[in-house]
CHARMM internal coordinates of N, CA and C (Angstrom, degrees):
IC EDIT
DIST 1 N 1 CA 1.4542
DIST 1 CA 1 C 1.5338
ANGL 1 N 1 CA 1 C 111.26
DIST 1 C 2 N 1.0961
ANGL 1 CA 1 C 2 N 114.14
DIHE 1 N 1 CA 1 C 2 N -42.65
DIST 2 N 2 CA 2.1247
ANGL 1 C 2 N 2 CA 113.61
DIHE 1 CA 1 C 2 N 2 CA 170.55
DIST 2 CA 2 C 1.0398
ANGL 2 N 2 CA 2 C 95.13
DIHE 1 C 2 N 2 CA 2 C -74.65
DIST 2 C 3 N 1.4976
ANGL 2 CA 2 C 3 N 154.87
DIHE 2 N 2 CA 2 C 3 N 23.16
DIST 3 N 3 CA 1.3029
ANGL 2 C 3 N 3 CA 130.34
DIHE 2 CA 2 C 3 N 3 CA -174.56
DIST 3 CA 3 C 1.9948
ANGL 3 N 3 CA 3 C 82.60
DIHE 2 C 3 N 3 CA 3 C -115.80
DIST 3 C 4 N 1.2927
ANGL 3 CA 3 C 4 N 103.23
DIHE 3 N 3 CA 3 C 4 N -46.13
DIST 4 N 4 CA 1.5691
ANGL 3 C 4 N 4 CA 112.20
DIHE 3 CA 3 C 4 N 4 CA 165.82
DIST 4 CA 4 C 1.5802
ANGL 4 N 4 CA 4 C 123.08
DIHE 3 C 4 N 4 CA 4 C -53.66
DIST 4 C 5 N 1.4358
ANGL 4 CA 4 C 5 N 101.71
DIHE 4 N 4 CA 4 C 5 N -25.92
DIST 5 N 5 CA 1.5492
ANGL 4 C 5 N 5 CA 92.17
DIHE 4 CA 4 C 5 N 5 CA -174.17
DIST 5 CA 5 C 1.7515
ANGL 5 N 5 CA 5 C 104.97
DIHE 4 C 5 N 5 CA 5 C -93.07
DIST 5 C 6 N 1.4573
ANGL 5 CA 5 C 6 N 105.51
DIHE 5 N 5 CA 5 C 6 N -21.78
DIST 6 N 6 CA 1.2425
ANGL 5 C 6 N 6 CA 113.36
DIHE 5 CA 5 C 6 N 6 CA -178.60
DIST 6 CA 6 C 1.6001
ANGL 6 N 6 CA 6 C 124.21
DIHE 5 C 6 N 6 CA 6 C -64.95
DIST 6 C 7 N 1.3910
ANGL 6 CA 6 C 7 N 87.93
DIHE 6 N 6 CA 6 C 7 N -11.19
DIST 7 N 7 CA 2.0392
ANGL 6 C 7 N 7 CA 91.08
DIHE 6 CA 6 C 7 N 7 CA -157.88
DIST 7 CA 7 C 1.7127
ANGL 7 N 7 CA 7 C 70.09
DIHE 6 C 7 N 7 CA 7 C -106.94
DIST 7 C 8 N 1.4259
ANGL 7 CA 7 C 8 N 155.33
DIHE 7 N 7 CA 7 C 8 N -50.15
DIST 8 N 8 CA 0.9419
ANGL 7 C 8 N 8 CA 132.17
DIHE 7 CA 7 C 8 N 8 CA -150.53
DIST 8 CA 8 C 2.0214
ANGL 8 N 8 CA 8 C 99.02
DIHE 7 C 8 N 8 CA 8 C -84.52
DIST 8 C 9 N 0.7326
ANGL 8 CA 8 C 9 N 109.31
DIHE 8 N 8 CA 8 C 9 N -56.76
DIST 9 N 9 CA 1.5229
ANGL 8 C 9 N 9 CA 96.02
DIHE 8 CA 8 C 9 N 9 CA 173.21
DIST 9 CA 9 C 1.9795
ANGL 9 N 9 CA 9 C 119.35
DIHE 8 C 9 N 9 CA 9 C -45.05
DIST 9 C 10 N 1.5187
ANGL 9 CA 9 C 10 N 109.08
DIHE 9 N 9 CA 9 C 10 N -25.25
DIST 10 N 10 CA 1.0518
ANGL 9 C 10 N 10 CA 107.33
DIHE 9 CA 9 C 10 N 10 CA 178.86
DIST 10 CA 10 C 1.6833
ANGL 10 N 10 CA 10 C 110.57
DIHE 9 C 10 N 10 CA 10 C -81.98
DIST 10 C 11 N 1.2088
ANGL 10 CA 10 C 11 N 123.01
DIHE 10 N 10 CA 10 C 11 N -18.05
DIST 11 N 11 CA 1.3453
ANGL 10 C 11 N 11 CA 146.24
DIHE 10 CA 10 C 11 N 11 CA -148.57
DIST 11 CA 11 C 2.1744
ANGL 11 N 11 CA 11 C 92.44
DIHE 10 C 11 N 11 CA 11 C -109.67
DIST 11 C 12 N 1.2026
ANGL 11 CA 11 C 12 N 99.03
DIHE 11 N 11 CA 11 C 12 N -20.37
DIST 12 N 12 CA 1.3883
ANGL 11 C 12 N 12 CA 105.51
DIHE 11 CA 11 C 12 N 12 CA 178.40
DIST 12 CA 12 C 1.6073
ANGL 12 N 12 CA 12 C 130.89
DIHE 11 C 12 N 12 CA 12 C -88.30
DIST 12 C 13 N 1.8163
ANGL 12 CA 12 C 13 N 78.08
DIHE 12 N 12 CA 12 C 13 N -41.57
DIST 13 N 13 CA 1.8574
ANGL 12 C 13 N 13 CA 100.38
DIHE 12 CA 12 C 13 N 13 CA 162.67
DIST 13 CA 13 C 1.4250
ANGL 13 N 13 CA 13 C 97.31
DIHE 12 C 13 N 13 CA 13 C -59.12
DIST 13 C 14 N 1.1505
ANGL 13 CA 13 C 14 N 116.44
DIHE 13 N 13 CA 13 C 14 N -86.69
DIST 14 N 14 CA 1.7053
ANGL 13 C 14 N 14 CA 111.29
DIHE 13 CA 13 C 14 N 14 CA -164.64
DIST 14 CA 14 C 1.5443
ANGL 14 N 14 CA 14 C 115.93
DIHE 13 C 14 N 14 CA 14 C -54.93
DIST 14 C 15 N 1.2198
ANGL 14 CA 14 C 15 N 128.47
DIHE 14 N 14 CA 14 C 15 N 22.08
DIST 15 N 15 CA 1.2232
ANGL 14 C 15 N 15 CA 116.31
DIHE 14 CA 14 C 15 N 15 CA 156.41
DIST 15 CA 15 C 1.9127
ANGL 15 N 15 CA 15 C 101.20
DIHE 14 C 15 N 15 CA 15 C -117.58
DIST 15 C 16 N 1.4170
ANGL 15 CA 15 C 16 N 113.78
DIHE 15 N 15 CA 15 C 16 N -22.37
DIST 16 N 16 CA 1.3240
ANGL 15 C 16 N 16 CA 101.33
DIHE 15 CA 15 C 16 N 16 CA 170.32
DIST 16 CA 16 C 1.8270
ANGL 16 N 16 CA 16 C 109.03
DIHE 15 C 16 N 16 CA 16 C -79.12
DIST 16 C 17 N 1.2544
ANGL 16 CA 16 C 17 N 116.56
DIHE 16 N 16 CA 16 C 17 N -13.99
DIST 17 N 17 CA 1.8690
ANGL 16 C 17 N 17 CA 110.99
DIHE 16 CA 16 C 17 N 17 CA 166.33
DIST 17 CA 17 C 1.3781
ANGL 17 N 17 CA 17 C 94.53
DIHE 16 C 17 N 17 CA 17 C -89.44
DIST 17 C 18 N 0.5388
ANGL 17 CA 17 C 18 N 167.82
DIHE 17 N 17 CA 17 C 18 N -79.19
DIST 18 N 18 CA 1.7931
ANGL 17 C 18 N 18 CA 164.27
DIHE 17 CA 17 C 18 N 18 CA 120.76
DIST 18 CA 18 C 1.5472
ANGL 18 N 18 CA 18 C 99.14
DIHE 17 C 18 N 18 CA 18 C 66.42
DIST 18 C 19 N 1.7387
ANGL 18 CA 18 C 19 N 108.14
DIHE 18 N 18 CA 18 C 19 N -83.17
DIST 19 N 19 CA 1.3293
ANGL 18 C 19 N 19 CA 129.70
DIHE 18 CA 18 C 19 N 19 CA -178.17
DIST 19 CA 19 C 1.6823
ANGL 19 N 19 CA 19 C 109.52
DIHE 18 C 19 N 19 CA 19 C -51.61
DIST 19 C 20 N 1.4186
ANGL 19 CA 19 C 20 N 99.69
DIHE 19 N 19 CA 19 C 20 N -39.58
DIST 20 N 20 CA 1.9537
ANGL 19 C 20 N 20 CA 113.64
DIHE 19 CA 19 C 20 N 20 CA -155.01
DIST 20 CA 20 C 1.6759
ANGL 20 N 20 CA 20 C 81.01
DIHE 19 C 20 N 20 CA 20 C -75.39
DIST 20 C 21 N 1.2061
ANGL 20 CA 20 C 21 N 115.81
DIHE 20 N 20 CA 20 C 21 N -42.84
DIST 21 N 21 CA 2.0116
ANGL 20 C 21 N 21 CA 95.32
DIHE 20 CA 20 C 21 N 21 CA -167.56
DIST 21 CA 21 C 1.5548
ANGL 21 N 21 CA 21 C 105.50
DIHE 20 C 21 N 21 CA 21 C -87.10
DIST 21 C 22 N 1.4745
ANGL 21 CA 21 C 22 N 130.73
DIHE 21 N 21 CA 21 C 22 N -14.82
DIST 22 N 22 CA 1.5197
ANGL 21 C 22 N 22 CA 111.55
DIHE 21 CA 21 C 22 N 22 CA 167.22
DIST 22 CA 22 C 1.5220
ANGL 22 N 22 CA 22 C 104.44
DIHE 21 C 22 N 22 CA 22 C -76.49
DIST 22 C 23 N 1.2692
ANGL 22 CA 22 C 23 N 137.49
DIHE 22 N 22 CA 22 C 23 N -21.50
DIST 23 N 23 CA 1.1131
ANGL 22 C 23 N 23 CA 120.81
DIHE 22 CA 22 C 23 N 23 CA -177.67
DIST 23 CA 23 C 1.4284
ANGL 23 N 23 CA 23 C 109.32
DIHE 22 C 23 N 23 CA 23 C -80.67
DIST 23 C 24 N 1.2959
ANGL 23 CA 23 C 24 N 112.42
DIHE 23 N 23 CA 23 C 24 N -26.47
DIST 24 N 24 CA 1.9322
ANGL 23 C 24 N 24 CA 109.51
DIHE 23 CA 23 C 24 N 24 CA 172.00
DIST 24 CA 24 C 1.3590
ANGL 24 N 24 CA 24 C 119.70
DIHE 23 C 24 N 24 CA 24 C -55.52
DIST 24 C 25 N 1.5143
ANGL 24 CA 24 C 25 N 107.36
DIHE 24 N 24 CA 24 C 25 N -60.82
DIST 25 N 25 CA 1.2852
ANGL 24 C 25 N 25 CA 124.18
DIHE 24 CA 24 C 25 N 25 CA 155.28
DIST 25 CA 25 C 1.2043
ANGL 25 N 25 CA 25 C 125.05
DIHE 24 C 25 N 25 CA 25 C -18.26
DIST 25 C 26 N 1.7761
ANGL 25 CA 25 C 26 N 116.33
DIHE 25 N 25 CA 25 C 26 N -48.79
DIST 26 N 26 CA 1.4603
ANGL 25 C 26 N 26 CA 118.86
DIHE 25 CA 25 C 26 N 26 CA -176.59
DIST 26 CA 26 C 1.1877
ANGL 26 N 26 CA 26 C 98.04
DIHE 25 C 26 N 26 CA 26 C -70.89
DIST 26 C 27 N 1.5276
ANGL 26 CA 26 C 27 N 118.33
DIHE 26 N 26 CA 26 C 27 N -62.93
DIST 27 N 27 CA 1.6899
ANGL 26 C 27 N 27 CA 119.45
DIHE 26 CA 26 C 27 N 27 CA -145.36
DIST 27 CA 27 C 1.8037
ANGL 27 N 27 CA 27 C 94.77
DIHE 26 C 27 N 27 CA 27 C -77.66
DIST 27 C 28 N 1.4632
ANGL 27 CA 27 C 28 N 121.89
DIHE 27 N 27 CA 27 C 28 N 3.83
DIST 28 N 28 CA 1.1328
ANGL 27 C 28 N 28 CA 109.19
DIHE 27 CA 27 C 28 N 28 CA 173.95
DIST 28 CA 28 C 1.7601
ANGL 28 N 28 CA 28 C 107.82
DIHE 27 C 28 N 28 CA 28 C -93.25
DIST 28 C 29 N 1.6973
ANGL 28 CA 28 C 29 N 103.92
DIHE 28 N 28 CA 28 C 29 N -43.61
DIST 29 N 29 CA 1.7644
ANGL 28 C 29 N 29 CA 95.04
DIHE 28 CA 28 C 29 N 29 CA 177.86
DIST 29 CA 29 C 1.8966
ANGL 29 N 29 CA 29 C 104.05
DIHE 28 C 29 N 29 CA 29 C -63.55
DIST 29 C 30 N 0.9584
ANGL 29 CA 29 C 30 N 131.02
DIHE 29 N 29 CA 29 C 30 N -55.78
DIST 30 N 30 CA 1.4745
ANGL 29 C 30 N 30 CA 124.65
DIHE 29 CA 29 C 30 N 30 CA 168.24
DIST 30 CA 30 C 1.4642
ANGL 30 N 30 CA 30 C 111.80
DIHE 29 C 30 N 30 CA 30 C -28.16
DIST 30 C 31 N 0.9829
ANGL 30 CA 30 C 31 N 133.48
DIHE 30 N 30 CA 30 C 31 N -63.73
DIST 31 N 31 CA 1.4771
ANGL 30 C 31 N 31 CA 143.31
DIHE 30 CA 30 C 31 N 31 CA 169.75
DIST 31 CA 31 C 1.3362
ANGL 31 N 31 CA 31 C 89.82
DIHE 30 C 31 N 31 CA 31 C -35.68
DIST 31 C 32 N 1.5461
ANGL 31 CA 31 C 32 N 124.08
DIHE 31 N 31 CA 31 C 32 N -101.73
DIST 32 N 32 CA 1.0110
ANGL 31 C 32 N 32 CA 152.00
DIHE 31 CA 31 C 32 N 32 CA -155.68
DIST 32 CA 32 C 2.4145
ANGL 32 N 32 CA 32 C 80.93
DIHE 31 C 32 N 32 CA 32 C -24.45
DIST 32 C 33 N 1.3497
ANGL 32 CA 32 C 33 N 78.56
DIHE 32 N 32 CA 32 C 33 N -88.82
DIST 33 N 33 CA 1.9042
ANGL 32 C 33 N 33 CA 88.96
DIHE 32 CA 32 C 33 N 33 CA -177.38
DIST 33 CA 33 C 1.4653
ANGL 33 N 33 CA 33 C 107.25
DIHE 32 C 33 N 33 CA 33 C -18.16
DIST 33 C 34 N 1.2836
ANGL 33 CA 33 C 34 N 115.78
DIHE 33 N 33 CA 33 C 34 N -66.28
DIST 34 N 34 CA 1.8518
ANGL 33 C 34 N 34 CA 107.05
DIHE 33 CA 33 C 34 N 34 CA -169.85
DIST 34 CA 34 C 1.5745
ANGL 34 N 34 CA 34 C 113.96
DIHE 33 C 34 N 34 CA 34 C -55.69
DIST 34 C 35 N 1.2925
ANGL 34 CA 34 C 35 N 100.08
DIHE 34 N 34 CA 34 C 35 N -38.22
DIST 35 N 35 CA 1.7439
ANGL 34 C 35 N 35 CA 106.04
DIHE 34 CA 34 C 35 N 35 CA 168.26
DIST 35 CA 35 C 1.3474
ANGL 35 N 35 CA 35 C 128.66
DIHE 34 C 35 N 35 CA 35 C -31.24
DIST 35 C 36 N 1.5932
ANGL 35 CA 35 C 36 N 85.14
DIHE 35 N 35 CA 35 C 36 N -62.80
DIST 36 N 36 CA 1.4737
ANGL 35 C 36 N 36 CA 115.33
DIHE 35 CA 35 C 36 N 36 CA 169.64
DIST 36 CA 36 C 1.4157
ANGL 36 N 36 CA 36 C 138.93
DIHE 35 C 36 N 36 CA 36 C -53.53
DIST 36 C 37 N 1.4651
ANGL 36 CA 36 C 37 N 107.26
DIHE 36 N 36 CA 36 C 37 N -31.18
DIST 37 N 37 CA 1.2410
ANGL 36 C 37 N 37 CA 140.73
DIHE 36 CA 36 C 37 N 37 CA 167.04
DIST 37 CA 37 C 1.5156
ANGL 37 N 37 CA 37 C 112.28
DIHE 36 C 37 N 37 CA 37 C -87.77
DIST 37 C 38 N 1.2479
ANGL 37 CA 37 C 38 N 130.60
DIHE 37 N 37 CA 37 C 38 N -33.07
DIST 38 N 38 CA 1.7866
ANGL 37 C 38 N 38 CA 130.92
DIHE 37 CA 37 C 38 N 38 CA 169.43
DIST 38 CA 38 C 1.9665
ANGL 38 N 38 CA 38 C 90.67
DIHE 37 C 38 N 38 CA 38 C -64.30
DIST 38 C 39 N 1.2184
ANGL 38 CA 38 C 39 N 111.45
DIHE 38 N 38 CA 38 C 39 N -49.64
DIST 39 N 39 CA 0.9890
ANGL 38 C 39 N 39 CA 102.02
DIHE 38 CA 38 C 39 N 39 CA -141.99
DIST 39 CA 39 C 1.9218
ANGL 39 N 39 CA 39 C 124.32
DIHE 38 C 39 N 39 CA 39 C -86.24
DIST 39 C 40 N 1.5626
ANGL 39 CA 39 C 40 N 83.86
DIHE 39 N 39 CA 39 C 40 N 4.46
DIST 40 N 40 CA 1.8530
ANGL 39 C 40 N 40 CA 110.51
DIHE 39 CA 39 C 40 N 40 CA -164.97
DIST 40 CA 40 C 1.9704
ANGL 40 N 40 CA 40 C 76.08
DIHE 39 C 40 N 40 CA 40 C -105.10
DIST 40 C 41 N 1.6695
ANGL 40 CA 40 C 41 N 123.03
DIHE 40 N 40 CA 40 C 41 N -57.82
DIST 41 N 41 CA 1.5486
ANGL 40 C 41 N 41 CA 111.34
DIHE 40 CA 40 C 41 N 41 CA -177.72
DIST 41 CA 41 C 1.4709
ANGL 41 N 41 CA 41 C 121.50
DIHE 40 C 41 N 41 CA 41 C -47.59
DIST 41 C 42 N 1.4374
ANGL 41 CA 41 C 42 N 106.04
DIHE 41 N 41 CA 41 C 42 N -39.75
DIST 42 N 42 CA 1.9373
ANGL 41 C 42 N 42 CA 110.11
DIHE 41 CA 41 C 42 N 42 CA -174.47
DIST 42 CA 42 C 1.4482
ANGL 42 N 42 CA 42 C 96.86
DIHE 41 C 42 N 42 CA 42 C -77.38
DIST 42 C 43 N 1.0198
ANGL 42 CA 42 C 43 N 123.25
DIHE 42 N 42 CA 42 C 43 N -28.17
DIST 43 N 43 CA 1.7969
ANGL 42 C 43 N 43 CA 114.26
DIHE 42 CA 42 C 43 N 43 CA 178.85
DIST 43 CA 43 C 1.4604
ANGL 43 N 43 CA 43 C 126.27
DIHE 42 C 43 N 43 CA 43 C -68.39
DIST 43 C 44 N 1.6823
ANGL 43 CA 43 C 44 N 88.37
DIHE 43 N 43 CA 43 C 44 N -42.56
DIST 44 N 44 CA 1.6556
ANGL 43 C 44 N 44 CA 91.34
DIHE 43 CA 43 C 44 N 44 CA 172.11
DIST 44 CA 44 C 1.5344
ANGL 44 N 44 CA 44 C 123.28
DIHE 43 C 44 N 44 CA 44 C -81.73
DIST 44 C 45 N 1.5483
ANGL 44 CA 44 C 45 N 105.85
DIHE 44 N 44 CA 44 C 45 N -21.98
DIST 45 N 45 CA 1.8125
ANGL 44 C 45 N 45 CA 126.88
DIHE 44 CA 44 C 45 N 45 CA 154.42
DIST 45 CA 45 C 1.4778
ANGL 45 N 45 CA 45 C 102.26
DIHE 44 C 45 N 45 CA 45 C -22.03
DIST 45 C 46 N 1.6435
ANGL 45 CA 45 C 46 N 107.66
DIHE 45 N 45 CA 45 C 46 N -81.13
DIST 46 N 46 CA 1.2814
ANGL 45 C 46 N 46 CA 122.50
DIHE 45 CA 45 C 46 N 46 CA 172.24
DIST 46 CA 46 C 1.3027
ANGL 46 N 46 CA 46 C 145.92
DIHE 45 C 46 N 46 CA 46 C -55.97
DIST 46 C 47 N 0.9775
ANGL 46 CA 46 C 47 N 117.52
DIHE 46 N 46 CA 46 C 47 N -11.58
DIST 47 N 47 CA 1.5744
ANGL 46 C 47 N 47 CA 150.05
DIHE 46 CA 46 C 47 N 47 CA 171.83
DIST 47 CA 47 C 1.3063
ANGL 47 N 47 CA 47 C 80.48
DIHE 46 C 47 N 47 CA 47 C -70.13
DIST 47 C 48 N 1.2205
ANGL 47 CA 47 C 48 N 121.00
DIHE 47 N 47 CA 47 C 48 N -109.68
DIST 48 N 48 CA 1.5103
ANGL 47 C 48 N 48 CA 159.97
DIHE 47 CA 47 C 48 N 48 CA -177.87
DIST 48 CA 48 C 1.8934
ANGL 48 N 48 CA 48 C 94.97
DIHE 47 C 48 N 48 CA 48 C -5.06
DIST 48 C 49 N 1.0839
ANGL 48 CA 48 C 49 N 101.81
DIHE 48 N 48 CA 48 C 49 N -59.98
DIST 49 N 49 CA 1.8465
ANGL 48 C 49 N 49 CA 109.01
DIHE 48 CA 48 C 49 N 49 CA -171.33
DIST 49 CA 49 C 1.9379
ANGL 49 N 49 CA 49 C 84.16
DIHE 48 C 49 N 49 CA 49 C -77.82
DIST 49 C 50 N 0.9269
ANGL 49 CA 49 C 50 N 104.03
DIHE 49 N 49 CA 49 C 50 N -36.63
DIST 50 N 50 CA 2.3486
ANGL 49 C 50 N 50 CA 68.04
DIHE 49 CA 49 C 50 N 50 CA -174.88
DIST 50 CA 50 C 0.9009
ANGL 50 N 50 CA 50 C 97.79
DIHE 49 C 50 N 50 CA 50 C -81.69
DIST 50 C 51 N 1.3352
ANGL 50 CA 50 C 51 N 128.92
DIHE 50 N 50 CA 50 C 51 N -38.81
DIST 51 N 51 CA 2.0615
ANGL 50 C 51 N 51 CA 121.46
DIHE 50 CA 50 C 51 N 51 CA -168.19
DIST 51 CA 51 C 1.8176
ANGL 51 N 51 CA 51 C 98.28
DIHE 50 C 51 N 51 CA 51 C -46.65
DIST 51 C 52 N 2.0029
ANGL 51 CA 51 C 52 N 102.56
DIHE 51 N 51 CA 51 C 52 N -65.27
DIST 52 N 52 CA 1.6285
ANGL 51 C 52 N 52 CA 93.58
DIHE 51 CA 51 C 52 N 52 CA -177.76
DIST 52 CA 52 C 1.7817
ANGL 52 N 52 CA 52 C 126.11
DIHE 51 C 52 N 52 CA 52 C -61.70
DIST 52 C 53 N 1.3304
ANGL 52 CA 52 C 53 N 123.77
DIHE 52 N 52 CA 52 C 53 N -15.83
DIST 53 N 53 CA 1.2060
ANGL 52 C 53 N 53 CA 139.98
DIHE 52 CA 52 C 53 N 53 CA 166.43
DIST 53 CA 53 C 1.6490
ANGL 53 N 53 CA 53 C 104.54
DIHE 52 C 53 N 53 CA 53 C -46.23
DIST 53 C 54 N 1.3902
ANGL 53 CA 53 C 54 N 109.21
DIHE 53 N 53 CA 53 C 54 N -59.55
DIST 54 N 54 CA 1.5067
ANGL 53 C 54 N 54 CA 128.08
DIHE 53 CA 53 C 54 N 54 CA -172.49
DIST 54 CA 54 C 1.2287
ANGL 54 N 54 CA 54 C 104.27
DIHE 53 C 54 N 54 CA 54 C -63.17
DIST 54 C 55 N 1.2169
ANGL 54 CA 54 C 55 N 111.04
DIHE 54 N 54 CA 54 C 55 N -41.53
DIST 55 N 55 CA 1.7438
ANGL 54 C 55 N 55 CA 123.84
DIHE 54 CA 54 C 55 N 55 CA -156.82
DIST 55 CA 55 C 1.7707
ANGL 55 N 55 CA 55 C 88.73
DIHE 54 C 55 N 55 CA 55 C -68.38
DIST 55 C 56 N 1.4072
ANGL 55 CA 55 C 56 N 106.76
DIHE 55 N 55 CA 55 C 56 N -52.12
DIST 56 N 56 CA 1.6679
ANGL 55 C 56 N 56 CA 109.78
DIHE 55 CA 55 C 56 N 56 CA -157.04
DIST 56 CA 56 C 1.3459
ANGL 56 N 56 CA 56 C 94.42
DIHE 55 C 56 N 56 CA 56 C -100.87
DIST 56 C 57 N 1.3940
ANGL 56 CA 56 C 57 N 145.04
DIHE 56 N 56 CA 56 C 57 N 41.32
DIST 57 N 57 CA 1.0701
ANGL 56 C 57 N 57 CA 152.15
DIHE 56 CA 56 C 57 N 57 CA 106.15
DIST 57 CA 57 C 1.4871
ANGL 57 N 57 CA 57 C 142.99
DIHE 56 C 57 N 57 CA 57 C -51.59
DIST 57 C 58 N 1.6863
ANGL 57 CA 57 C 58 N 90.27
DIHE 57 N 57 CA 57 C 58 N -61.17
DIST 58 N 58 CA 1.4237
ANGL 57 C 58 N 58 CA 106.14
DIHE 57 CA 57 C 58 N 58 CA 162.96
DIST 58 CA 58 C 1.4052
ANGL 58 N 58 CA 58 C 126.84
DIHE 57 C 58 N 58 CA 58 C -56.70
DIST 58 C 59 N 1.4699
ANGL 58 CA 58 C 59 N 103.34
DIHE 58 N 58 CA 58 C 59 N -34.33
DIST 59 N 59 CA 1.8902
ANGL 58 C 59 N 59 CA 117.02
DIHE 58 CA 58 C 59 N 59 CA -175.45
DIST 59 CA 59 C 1.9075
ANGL 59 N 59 CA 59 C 92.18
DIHE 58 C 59 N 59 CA 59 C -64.45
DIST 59 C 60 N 1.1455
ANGL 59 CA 59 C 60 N 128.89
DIHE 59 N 59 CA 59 C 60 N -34.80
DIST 60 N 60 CA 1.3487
ANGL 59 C 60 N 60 CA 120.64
DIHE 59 CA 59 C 60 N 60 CA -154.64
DIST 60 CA 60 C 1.3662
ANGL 60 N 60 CA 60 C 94.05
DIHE 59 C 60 N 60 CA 60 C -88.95
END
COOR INIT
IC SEED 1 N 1 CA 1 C
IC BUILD
C-alpha cells in the first residue's frame, strides 16, 4: 500500500511540474509577444516623427 501511495504522489509531482512549465512557457511566449509588439510600435513611432521632421524641413 506505500508502494501505491508513493507512485501516486510521485505521479502528482510530475504532473504539477508538468502544469508549472506549460504555464511558464505561456506567460513567457506572451511576454516575449508584448515585447515584440512595444517594440515594432516605438520603432514605427520613430520612423514616423523623422520621416515628418524631414518632410517639414524640406518644405521650409
Amino acid at each position: 500500500m506505500a508502494v501505491v501511495l508513493a507512485m501516486v504522489v510521485h505521479g502528482m509531482g510530475l504532473l504539477v511540474k508538468t502544469l508549472w512549465g506549460v504555464q511558464e512557457r505561456r506567460f513567457s511566449a506572451t511576454f516575449e509577444t508584448m515585447r515584440s509588439a512595444a517594440i515594432s510600435m516605438t520603432t514605427a513611432f520613430g520612423v514616423r516623427n523623422l520621416t515628418s521632421a524631414n518632410h517639414l524641413s524640406l518644405q521650409n
